[in-house]
C-alpha positions as CSV (number, residue, x, y, z in Angstrom):
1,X,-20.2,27.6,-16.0
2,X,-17.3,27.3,-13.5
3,X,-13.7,26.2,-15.3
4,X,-12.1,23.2,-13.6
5,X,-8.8,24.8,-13.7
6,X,-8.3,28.6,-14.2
7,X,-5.0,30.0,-15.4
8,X,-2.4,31.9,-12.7
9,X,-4.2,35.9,-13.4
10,X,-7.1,34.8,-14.3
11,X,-9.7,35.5,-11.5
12,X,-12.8,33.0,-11.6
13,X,-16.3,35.1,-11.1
14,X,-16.3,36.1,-7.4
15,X,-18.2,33.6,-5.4
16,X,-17.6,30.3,-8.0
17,X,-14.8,28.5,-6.8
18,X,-13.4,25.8,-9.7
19,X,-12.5,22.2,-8.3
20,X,-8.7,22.9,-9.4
21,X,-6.1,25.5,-8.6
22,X,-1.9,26.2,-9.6
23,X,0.0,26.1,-6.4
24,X,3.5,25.8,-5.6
25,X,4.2,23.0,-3.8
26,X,7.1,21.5,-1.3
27,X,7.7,17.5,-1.1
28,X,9.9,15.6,1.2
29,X,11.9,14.3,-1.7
30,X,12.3,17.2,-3.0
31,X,13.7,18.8,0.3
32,X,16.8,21.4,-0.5
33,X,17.4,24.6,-1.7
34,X,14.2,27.0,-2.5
35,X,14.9,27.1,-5.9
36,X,14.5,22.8,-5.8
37,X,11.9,23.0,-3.1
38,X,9.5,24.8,-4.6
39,X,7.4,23.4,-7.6
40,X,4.4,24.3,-9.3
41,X,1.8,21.7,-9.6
42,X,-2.0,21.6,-10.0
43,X,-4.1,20.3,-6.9
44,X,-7.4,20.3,-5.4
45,X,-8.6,23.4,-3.8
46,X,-9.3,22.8,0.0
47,X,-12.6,22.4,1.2
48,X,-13.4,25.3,4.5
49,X,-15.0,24.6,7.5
50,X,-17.7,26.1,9.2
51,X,-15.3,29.0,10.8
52,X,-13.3,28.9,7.9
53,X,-12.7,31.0,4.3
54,X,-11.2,30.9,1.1
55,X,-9.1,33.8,-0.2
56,X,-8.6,34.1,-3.5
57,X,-4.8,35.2,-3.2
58,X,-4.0,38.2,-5.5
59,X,-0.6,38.4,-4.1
60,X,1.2,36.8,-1.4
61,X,4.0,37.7,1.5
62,X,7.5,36.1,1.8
63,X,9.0,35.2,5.1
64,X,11.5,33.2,6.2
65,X,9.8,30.3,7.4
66,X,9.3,29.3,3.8
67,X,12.6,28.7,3.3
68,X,12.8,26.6,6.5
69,X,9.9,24.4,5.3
70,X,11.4,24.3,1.5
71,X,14.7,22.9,3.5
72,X,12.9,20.7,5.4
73,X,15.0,21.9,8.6
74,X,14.6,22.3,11.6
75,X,11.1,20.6,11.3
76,X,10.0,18.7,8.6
77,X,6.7,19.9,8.4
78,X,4.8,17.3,6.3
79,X,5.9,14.7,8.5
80,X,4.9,17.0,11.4
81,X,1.3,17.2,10.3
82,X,1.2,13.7,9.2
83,X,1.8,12.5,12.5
84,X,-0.9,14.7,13.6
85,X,-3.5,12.8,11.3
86,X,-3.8,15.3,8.1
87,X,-3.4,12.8,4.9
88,X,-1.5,15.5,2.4
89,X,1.9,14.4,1.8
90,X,2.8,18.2,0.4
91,X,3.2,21.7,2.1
92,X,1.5,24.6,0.7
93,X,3.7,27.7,1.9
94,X,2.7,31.2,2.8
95,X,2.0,33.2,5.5
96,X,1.0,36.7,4.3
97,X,-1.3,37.5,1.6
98,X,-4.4,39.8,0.2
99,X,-6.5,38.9,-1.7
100,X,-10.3,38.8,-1.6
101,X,-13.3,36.0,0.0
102,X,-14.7,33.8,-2.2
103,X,-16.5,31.1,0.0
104,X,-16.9,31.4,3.6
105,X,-18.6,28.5,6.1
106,X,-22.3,28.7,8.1
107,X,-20.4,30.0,11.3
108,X,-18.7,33.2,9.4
109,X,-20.4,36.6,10.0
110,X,-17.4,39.2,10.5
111,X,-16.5,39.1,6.4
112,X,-18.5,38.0,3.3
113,X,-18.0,37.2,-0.1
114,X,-16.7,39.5,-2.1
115,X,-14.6,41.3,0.6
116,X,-11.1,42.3,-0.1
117,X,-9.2,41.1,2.9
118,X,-5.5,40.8,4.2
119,X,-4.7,38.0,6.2
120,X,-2.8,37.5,9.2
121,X,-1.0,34.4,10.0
122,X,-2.2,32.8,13.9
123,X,-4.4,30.0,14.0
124,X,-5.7,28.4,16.9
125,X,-9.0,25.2,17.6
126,X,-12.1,27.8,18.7
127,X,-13.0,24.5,20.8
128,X,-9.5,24.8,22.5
129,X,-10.9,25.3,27.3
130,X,-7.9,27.9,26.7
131,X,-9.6,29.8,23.9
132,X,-13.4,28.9,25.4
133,X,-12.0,30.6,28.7
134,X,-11.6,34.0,26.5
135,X,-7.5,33.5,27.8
136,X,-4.6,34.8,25.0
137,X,-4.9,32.0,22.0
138,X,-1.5,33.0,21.4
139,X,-0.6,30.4,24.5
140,X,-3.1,28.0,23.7
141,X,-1.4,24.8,23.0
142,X,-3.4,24.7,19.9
143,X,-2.0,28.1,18.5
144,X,-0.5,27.5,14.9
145,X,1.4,29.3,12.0
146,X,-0.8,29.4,9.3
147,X,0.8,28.9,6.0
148,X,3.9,26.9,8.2
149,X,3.0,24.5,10.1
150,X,-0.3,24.4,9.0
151,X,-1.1,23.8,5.0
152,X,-2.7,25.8,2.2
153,X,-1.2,29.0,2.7
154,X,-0.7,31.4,0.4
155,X,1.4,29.9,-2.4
156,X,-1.6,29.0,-4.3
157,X,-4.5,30.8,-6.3
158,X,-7.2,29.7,-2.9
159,X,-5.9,30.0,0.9
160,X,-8.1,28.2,3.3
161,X,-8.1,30.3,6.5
162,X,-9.8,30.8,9.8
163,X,-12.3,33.4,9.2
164,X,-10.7,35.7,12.6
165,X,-7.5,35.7,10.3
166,X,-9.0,37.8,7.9
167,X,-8.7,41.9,8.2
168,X,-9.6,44.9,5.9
169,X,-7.6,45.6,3.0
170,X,-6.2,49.1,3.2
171,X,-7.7,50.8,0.0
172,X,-4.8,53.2,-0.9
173,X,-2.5,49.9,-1.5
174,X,-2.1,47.7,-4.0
175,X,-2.2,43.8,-3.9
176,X,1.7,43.7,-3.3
177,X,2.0,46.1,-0.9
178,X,-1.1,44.9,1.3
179,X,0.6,41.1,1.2
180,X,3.8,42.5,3.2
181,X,3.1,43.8,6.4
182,X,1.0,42.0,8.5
183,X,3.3,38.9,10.0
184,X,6.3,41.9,10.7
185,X,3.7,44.8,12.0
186,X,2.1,42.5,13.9
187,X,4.8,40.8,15.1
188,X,5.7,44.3,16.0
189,X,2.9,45.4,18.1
190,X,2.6,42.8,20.4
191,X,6.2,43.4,21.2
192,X,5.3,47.5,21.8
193,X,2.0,47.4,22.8
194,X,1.2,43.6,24.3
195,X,2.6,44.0,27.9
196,X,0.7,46.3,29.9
197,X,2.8,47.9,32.3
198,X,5.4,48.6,29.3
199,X,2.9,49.2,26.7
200,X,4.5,52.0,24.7
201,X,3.7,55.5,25.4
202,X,3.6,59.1,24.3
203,X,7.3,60.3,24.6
204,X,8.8,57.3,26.4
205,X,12.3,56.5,24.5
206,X,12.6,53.1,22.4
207,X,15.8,51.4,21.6
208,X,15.1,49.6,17.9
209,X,17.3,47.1,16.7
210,X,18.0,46.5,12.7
211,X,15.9,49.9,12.6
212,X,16.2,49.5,8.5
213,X,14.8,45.8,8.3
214,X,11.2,44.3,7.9
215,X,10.4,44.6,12.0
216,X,12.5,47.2,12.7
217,X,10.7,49.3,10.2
218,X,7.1,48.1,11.5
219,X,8.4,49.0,15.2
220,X,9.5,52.9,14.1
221,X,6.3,53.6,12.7
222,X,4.2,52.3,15.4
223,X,6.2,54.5,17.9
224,X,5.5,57.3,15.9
225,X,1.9,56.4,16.0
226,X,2.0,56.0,20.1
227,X,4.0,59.7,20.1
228,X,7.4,57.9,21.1
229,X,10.7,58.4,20.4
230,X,12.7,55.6,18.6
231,X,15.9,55.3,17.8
232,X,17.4,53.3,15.3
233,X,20.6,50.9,15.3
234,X,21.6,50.4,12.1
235,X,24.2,48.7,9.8
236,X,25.8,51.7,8.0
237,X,24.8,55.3,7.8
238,X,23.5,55.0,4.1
239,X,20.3,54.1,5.8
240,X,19.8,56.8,8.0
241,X,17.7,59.0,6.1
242,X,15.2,55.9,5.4
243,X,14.8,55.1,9.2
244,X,14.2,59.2,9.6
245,X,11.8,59.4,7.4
246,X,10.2,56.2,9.0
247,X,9.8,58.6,11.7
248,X,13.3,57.4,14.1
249,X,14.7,60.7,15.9
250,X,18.0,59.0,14.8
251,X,20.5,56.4,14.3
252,X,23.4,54.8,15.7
253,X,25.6,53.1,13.7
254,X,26.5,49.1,14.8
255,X,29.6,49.2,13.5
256,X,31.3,52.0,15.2
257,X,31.4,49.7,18.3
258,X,33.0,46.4,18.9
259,X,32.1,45.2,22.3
260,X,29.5,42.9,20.8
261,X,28.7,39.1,22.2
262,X,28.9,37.7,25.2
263,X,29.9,39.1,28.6
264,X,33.3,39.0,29.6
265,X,33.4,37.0,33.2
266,X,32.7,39.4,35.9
267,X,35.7,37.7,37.4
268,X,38.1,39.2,34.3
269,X,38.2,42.9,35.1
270,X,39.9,43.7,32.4
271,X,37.6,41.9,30.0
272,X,34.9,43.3,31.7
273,X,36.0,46.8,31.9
274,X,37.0,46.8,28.2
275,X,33.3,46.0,27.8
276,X,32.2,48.3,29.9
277,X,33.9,50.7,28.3
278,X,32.3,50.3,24.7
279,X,29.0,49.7,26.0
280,X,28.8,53.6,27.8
281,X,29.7,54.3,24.4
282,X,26.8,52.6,22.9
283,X,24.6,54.7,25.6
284,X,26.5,57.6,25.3
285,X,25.7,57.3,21.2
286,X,21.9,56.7,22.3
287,X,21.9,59.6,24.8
288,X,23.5,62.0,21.7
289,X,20.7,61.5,19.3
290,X,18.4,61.7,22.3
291,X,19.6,65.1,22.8
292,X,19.1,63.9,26.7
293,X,20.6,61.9,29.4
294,X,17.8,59.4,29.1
295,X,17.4,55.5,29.3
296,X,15.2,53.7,26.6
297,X,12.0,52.9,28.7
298,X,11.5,49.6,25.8
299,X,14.2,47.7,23.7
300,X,12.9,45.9,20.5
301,X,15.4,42.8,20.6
302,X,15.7,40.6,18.0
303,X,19.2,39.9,17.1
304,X,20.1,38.1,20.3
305,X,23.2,36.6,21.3
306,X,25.8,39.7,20.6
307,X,23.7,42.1,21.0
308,X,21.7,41.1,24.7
309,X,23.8,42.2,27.2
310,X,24.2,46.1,25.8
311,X,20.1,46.1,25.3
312,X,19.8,45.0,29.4
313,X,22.5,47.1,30.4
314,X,21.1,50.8,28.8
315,X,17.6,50.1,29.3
316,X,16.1,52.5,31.8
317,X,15.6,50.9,35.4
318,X,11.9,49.6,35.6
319,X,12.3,49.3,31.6
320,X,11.6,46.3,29.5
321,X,13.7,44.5,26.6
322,X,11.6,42.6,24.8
323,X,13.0,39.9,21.8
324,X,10.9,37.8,19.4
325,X,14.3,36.1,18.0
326,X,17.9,35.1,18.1
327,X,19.5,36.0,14.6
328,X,23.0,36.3,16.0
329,X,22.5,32.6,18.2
330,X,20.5,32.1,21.5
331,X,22.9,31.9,24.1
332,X,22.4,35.1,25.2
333,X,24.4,36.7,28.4
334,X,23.1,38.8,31.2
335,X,24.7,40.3,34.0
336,X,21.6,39.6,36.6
337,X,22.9,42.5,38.9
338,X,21.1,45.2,36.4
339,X,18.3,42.4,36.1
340,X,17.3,42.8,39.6
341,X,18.1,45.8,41.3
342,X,17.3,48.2,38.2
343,X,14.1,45.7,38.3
344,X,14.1,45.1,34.7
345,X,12.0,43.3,32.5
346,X,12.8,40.3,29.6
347,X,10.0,39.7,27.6
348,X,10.2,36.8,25.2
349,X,7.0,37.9,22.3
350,X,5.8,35.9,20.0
351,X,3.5,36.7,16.6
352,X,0.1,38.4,17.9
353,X,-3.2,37.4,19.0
354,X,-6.8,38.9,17.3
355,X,-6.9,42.2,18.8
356,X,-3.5,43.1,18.2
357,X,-3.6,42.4,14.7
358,X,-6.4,44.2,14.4
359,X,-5.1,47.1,16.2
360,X,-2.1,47.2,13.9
361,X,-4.1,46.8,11.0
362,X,-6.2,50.0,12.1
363,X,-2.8,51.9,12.1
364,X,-2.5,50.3,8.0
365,X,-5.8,51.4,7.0
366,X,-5.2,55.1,8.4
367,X,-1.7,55.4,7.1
368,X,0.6,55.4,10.1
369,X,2.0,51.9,8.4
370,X,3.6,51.9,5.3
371,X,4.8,48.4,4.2
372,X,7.9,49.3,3.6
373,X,8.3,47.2,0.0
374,X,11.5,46.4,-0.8
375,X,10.9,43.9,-4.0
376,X,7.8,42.5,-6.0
377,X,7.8,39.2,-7.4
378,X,5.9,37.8,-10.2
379,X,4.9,34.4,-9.6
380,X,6.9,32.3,-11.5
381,X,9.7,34.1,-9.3
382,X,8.9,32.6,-6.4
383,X,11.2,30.2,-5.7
384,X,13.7,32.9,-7.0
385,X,12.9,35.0,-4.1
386,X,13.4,32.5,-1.7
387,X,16.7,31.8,-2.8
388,X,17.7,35.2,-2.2
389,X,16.8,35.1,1.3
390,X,18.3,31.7,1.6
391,X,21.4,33.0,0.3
392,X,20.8,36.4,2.8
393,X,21.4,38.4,-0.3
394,X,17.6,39.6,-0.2
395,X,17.1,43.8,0.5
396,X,16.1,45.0,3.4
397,X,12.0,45.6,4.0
398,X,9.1,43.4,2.9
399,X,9.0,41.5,-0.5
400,X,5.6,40.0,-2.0
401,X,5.0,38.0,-4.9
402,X,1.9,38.3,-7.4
403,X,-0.5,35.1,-7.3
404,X,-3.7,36.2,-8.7
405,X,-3.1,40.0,-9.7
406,X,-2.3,39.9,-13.5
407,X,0.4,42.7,-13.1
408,X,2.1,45.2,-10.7
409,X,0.0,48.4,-9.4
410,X,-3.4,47.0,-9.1
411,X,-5.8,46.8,-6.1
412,X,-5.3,50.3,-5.0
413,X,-8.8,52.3,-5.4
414,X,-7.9,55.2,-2.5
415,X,-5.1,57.9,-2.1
416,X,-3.1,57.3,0.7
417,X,-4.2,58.7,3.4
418,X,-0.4,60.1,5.1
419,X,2.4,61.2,2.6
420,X,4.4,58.2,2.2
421,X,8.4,58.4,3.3
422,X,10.1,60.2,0.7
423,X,13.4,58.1,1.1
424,X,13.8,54.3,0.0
425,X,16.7,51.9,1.0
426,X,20.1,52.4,-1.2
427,X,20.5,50.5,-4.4
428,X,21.9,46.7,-4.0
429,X,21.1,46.7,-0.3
430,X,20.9,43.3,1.3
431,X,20.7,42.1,4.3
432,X,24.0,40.5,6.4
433,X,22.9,39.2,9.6
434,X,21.6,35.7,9.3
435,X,18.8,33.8,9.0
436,X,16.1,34.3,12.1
437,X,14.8,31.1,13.4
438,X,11.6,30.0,12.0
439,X,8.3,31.0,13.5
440,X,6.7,28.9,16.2
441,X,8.9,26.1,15.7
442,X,7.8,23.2,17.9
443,X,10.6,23.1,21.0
444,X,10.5,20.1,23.4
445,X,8.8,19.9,26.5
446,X,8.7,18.7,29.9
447,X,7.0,15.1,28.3
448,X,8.4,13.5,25.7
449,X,6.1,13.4,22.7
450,X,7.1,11.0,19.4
451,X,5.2,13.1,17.6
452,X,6.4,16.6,18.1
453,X,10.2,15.4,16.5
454,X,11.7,17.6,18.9
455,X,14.2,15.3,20.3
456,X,17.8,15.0,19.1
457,X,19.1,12.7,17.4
458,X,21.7,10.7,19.3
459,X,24.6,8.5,17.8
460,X,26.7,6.9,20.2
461,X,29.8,4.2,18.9
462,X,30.1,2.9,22.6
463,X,33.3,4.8,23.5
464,X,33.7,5.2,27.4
465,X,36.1,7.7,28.8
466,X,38.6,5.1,30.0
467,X,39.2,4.2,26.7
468,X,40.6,7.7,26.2
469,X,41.9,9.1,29.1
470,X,45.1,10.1,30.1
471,X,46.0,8.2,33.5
472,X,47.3,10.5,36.5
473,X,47.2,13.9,37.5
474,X,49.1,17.1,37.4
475,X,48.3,18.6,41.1
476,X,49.0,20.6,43.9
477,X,48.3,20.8,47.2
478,X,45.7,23.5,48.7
479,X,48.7,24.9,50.9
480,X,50.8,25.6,47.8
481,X,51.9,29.4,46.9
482,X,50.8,30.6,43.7
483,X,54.4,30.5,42.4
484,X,54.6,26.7,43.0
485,X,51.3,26.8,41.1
486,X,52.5,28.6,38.2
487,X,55.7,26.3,38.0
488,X,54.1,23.3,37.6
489,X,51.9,24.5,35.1
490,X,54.9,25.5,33.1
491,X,57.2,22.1,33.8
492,X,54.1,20.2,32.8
493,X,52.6,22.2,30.0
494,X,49.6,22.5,31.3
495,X,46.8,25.2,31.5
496,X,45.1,24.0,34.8
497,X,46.1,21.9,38.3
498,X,44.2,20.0,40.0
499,X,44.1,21.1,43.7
500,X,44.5,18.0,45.9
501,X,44.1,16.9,49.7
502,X,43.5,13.7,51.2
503,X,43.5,12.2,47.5
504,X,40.5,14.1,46.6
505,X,40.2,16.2,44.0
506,X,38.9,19.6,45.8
507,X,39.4,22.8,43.3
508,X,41.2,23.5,40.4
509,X,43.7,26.4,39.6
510,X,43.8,27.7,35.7
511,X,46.1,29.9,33.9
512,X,43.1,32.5,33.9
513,X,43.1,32.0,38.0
514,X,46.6,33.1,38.3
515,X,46.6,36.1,35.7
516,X,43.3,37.5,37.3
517,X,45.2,37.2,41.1
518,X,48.2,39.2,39.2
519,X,46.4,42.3,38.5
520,X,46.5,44.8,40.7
521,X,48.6,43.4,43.1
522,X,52.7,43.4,42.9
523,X,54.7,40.0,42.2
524,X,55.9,39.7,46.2
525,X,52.4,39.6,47.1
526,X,51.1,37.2,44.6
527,X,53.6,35.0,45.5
528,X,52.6,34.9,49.2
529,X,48.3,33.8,47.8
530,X,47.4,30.4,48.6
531,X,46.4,27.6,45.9
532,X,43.4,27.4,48.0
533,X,42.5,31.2,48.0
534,X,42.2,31.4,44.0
535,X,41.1,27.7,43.2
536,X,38.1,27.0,42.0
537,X,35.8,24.9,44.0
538,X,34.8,21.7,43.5
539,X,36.4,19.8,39.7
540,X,34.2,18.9,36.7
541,X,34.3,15.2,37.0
542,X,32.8,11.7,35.4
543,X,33.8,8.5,35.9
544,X,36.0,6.1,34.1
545,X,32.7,4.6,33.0
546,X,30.6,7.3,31.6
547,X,30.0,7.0,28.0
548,X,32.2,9.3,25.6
549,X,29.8,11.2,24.3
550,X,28.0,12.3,27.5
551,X,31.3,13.5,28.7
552,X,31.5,15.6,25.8
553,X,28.3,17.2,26.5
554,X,29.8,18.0,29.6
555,X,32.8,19.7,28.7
556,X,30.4,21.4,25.8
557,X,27.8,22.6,28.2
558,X,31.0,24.1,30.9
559,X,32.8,25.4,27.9
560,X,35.8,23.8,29.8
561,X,38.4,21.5,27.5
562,X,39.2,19.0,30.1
563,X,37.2,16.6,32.9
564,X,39.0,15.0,36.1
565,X,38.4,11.2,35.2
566,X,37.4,9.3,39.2
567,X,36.7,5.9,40.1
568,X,35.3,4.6,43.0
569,X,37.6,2.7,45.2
570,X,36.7,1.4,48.7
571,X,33.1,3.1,48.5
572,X,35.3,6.8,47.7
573,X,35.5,8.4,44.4
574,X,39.3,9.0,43.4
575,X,40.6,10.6,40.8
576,X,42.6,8.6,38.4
577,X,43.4,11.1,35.4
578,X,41.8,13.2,32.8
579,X,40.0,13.0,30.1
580,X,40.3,16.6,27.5
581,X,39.2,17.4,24.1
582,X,42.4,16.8,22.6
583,X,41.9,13.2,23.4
584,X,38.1,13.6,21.6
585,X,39.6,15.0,18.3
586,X,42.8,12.6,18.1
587,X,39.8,9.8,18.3
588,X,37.5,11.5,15.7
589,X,39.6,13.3,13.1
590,X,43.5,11.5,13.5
591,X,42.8,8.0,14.2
């Protein structure tokens, strides 16, 4: 007779499913760090539905967007799924596991009970006129993250999943090792292998960023699988012999070059020729482990921000860089000339539909993918190891926690099929770039919908930019020679002058206007350049009116420190005086 409640390692007969299971469980009020997030409680195990499945987890994959859901940031998720209509008022975390099929609904005929299965993490309605139309679920607007936004993942001795998620187990692994790969190899492939004119090919070259992390390491081996050439950036050169082995031709080390972030203004030649400088360096590194004068044909992006403008610039011409994240921050730079007449492509990529999965999955079972296992958990560590990736002091690779497998080493009934790498990751490794965004994260839209809780919050005390501006202007006139320019910037102690005519505000000269003019030119001739000839047209401006805080936004948005302040007089805008960030932070932090 069926137990009502089995004990964590203690597998029920396969095909009886008790009314009760352990799980580990996030609440709102509990909403904080992992190690407060997570608890263990006892609940009811889900009920499937027709085209559903439940998995009874022997071990289960950890991913960042646990720790997102365990903060309750950027999205609370319970709420999120409330609003939807589901009734649980808990989330049920996990969005890798393996583990093997214990009930499976009327509609199920690709696995059966009994199968050992690994489980990939896209969900998406079946009754969806995007899915019906045999289009990529992956842009349905019903397309999920199992385990993250949706509920019973894989924290728990039962996963309920869609019956598509489930894949073949790869027999020469173990239950740990099986429960790490799939979200990152997938991932992965789609990036390499999901965009058909830059699908990756035998011997094409392929940039790889983070080379030594949980993607980067998928991406390596499924180059090696397509007969390309990767190469690896990495973080220090104690991890070369790893990506090697991986199957990278080589590495180039991040930290040998300093020209990361964003683009110097194409204005600022010296700025931009500094950068210019250290990114033929970067390409020149590239070109030395290449053994060839050759562009990469595909860059796997993911760190973002710093590191965007060197992928576009050394990409071949008619190449692709492809990201599925921003570690480093999303404002990324581009210099669109190399965009458009290299013709290159930017490809945003997110998780992977059915047949990719299953294509990287066939790469798994014929051992071309090793999981690259950094650290196994037991589960009453669990929380533990999301605090170490919540504190980025996690190794690099895949990590996997025991749910159902008593003990380490089990599941494995197969050799492995390929040799496995012969080098692992130095002792005390961890990562240091920070925390990735987490998966499918709901953005806002063109409509605004209360129930996505995509839209900011706004606080606003009332403050209008007349209560704070400074009244009158520093100026010049358009006819004025740069050397008038510059001494009225120094008399007044200012970094930037209006440029005025006919009391409008027409341009404005900065400090960065008249050192740009300087170079390459000698002082006599400077001096003879116009205020007109180096101004800036047009002036950032709001009117006395506009609220504080939307002027803020404006200045933010510019990255500029000061707006012109106009009011309308006699049906003409005039402008009265200026409002700057000074005057914000003497409001907010002095008085």
């Amino acid at each position: 007779m069926t137990k009502e409640l089995y004990d964590i390692g203690e597998a029920p007969p396969v095909g009886e499913v008790p009314p009760k299971m352990h799980a580990w469980l996030i609440r709102e009020e509990r909403f904080g760090e992992p190690t407060q997030s997570f608890q263990q409680e006892v609940v009811d195990v889900p009920e499937c539905a027709d085209d559903e499945v439940l998995v009874y987890v022997m071990a289960a994959g950890v991913n960042y967007n646990n720790v997102w859901a365990a903060l309750g940031i950027p999205v609370n998720v319970i709420k999120a799924r409330n609003k939807q209509g589901e009734p649980e008022d808990f989330h049920i975390g996990g969005s890798d596991a393996s583990g093997i099929v214990y009930k499976a609904g009327k509609d199920v005929t690709n696995v059966k009970v009994g199968d050992e299965v690994v489980v990939h993490c896209g969900t998406w309605d079946r009754n969806c006129p995007w899915v019906q139309a045999g289009k990529d679920p992956m842009y349905s607007p019903t397309f999920r993250i199992w385990g993250y936004e949706t509920n019973y993942g894989s924290f728990a001795q039962f996963t309920k999943v869609q019956a598509h998620q489930c894949m073949p187990k790869p027999k020469h692994m173990n239950w740990e090792a099986a429960a790490a790969y799939v979200l990152v190899g997938a991932t992965a492939y789609r990036m390499l292998h999901g965009w058909e004119e830059h699908s990756v090919q035998k011997d094409d070259a392929v940039l790889i960023w983070g080379g030594a992390g949980g993607l980067g390491s998928m991406a390596i081996q499924i180059c090696k699988a397509a007969g390309a050439t990767s190469v690896a950036v990495i973080s220090s050169k104690d991890k070369v012999d790893y990506c090697e082995s991986l199957g990278a031709k080589g590495c180039i080390q991040r930290r040998d070059f300093d020209h990361w972030g964003m683009l110097p203004h194409w204005k600022d030649n010296v700025g931009y020729g500094n950068w210019l400088k250290g990114v033929r360096g970067f390409g020149k590194a590239l070109w030395n482990v290449l053994g060839e004068k050759r562009s990469p044909r595909i860059v796997f992006e993911h760190p973002g921000e710093s590191t965007i403008p060197t992928s576009m610039f050394v990409c071949d011409t008619g190449g692709m860089v492809v990201i599925c994240a921003g570690t480093t921050g999303y404002n990324a730079t581009v210099d669109l000339r190399y965009l458009w007449m290299r013709q290159k492509r930017f490809q945003g990529s997110h998780f992977a539909n059915d047949e990719q999965c299953y294509a990287m999955n066939q790469l798994a079972l014929k051992g071309h993918l090793n999981p690259c296992m950094s650290r196994a958990f037991t589960y009453e560590e669990l929380p533990a190891a999301h605090q170490l990736m919540y504190e980025n002091s996690h190794p690099h690779g895949n990590m996997s926690v025991l749910v159902g497998a008593p003990e380490f080493g089990l599941g494995s009934t197969e050799q492995e099929p390929v040799p496995p790498p012969i080098f692992t990751l130095p002792p005390q490794d961890i990562h240091v770039s920070p925390h990735p965004y987490p998966s499918s994260v709901p953005l806002p839209g063109i409509a605004f919908d209360p129930t996505e809780g995509t839209e900011p919050i706004m606080v606003d005390d009332g403050t209008k930019v007349r209560d704070l501006m400074f009244y009158g202007l520093v100026s010049c006139s358009p006819d004025d020679n740069v050397e008038v320019v510059a001494r009225i910037m120094i008399g007044n102690h200012v970094h930037a002058v209006v440029v005025q005519e006919d009391d409008q505000a027409i341009g404005v000269v900065s400090q960065t206007d008249l050192v740009l003019t300087r170079q390459g030119k000698t002082a006599e001739e400077v001096k003879g350049i116009k205020a007109r000839d180096i101004m800036s047209e047009g002036c950032a401006t709001c009117d006395a009116e506009t609220p504080l805080s939307d002027a803020v936004t404006s200045m933010t948005r510019m990255g500029i420190h000061r707006l012109v302040v106009s009011e309308n007089q006699a049906g003409r805008d005039v402008p009265i005086g200026v409002i700057s960030m000074t005057d914000v932070v003497r409001k907010l932090i002095v008085d």
